[in-house]
PABA-688980 format. One record per residue (C-alpha): residue in three letters; x, y, z. Coordinates in steps of 0.5 Angstrom, whole numbers, plus 2048, in hexadecimal, padded with zeros to 3 digits. Layout:
N
<pt aa="ALA" x="X" y="Y" z="Z"/>
...
END
This chain:
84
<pt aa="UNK" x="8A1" y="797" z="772"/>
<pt aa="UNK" x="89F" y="79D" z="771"/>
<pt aa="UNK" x="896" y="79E" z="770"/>
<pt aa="UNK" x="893" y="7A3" z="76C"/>
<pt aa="UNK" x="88D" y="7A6" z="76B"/>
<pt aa="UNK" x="88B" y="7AA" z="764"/>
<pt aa="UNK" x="884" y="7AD" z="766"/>
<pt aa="UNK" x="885" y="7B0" z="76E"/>
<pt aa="UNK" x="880" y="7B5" z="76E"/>
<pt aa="UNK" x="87A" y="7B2" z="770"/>
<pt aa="UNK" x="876" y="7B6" z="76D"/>
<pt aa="UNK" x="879" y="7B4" z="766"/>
<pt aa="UNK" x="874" y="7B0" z="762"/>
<pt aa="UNK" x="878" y="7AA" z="75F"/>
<pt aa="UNK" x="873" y="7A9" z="759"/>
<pt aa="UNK" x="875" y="7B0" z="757"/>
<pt aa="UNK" x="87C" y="7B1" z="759"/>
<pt aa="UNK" x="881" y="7B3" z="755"/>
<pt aa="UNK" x="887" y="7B0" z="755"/>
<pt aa="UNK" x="88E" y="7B4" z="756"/>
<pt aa="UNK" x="894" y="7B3" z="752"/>
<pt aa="UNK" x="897" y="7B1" z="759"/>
<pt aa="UNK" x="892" y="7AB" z="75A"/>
<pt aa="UNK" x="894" y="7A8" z="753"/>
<pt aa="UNK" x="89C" y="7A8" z="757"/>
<pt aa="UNK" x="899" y="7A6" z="75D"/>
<pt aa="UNK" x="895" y="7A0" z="75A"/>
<pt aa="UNK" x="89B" y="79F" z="755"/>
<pt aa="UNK" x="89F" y="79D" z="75B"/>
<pt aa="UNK" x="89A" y="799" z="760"/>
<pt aa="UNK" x="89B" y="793" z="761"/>
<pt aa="UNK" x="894" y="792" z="763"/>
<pt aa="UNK" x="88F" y="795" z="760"/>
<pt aa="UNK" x="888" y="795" z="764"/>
<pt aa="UNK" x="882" y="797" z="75F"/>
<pt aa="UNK" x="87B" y="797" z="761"/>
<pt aa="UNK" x="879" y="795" z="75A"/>
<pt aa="UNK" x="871" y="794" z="758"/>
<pt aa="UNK" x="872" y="79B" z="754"/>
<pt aa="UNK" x="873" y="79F" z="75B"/>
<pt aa="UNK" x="87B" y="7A0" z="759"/>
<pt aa="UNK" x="87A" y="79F" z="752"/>
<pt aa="UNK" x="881" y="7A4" z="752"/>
<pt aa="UNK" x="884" y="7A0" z="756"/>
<pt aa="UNK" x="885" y="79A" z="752"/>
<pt aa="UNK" x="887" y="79F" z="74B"/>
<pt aa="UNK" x="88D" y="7A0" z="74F"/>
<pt aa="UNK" x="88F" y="79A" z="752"/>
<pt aa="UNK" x="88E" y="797" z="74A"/>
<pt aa="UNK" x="892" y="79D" z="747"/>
<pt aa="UNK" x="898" y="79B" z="74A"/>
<pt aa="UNK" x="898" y="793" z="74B"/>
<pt aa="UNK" x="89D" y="791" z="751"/>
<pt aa="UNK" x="89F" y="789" z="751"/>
<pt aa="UNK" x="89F" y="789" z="758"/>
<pt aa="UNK" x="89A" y="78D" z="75A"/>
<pt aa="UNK" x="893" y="789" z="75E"/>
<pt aa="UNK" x="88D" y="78D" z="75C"/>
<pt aa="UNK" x="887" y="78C" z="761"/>
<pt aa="UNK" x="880" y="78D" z="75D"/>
<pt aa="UNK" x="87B" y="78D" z="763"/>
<pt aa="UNK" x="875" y="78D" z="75E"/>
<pt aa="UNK" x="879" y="786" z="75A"/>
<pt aa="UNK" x="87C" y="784" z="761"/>
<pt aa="UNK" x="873" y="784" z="763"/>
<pt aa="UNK" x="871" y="781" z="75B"/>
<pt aa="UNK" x="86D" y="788" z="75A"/>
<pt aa="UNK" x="86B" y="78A" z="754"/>
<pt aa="UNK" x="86B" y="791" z="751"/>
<pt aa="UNK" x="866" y="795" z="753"/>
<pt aa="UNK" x="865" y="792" z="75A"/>
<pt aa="UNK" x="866" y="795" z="760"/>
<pt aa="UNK" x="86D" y="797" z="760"/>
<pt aa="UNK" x="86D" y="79A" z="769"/>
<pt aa="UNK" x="86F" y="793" z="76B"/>
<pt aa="UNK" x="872" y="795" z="771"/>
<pt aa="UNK" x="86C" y="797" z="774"/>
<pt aa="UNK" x="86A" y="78F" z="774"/>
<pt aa="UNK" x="86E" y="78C" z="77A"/>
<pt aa="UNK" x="86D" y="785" z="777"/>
<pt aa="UNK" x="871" y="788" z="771"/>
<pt aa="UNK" x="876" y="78B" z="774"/>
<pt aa="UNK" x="879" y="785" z="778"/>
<pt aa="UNK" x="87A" y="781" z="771"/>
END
């Protein structure tokens, strides 16, 4: 399996990224998409439903933790969180 990221700079902002071309192909062709949901990527799953893949597991962290919109989207900062 081959793993990919779209924002590798670290100091790109993920609630203002501006998606290329080239992550819509890379997207259309994931396997696995994990988003982090909760508006933080909002971008991220625009792409992912533009262009539907019947095998493809999409991981929302915001749904996978039941986050509504507008809480917290840095989950990854919460150890709890990311063990689930």
């Amino acid at each position: 399996m081959d793993v990919q990221s779209i924002i590798v700079n670290p100091d790109t902002d993920p609630h203002s990224y501006e998606p290329t071309p080239e992550d819509a192909r890379t997207l259309a062709g994931a396997q696995l998409a994990i988003v982090n949901g909760v508006g933080y990527d909002s971008w991220a799953s625009k792409l992912l439903d533009a262009n539907p893949e019947g095998g493809r597991v999409v991981l929302n962290v915001g749904d996978l933790l039941g986050l509504a919109q507008g809480e917290n989207p840095h989950r990854w900062y919460f150890p709890a969180d990311v063990r689930r």
